[in-house]
C-alpha positions in Angstrom: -0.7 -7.7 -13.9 2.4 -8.5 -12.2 3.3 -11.1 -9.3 2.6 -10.1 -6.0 6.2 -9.7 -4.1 4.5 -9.3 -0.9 0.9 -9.3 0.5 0.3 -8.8 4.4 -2.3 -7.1 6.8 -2.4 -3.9 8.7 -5.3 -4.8 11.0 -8.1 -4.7 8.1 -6.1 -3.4 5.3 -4.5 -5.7 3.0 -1.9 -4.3 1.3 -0.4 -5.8 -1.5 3.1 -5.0 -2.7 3.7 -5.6 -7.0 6.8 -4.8 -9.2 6.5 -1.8 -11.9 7.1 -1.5 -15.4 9.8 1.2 -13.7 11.9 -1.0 -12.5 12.8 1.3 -9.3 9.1 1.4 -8.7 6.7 -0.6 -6.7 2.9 -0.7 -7.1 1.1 -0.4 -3.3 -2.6 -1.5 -3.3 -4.2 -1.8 -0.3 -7.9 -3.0 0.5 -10.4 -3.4 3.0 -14.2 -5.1 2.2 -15.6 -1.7 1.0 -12.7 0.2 -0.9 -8.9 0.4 -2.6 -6.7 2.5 -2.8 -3.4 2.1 -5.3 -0.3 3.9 -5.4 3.5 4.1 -6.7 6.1 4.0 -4.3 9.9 4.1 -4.9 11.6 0.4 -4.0 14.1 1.8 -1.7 11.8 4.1 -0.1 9.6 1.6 0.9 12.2 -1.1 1.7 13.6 1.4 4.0 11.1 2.8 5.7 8.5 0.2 5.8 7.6 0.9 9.4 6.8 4.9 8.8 5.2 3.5 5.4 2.9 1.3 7.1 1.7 4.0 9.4 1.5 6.2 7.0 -0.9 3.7 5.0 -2.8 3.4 8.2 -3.6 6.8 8.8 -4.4 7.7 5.5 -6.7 4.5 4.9 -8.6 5.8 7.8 -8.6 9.4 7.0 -9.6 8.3 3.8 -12.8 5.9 5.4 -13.9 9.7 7.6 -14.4 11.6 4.6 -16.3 8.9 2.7 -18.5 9.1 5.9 
């Protein structure tokens, strides 16, 4: 597994930010107590557009927690 390079909160969701093996790559986890949910994402991408990214994560954590309903 590879260092974390950055680990924060969105409100529950802890998402976790790892280098690749592809070194233009970054691995996304994020978490709450019941579920995860673990992704790709390219480094510039999500360098520059971390705000939209983090929305984006949001909504689709919680979209994600309606369907499991």
């Amino acid at each position: 597994m590879s260092d974390t390079i950055e680990s924060y909160w969105l409100n529950d969701i802890k998402v976790e930010v790892r280098a690749d093996e592809d070194p233009d790559k970054l691995i996304v986890t994020c978490s709450d107590d019941d579920d995860s949910v673990q992704f790709r994402v390219a480094r510039d991408e999500f360098r520059n557009y971390r705000r939209l990214s983090n929305i984006r994560l949001q909504e689709a954590f919680e979209q994600y927690k309606e369907e499991q309903k």
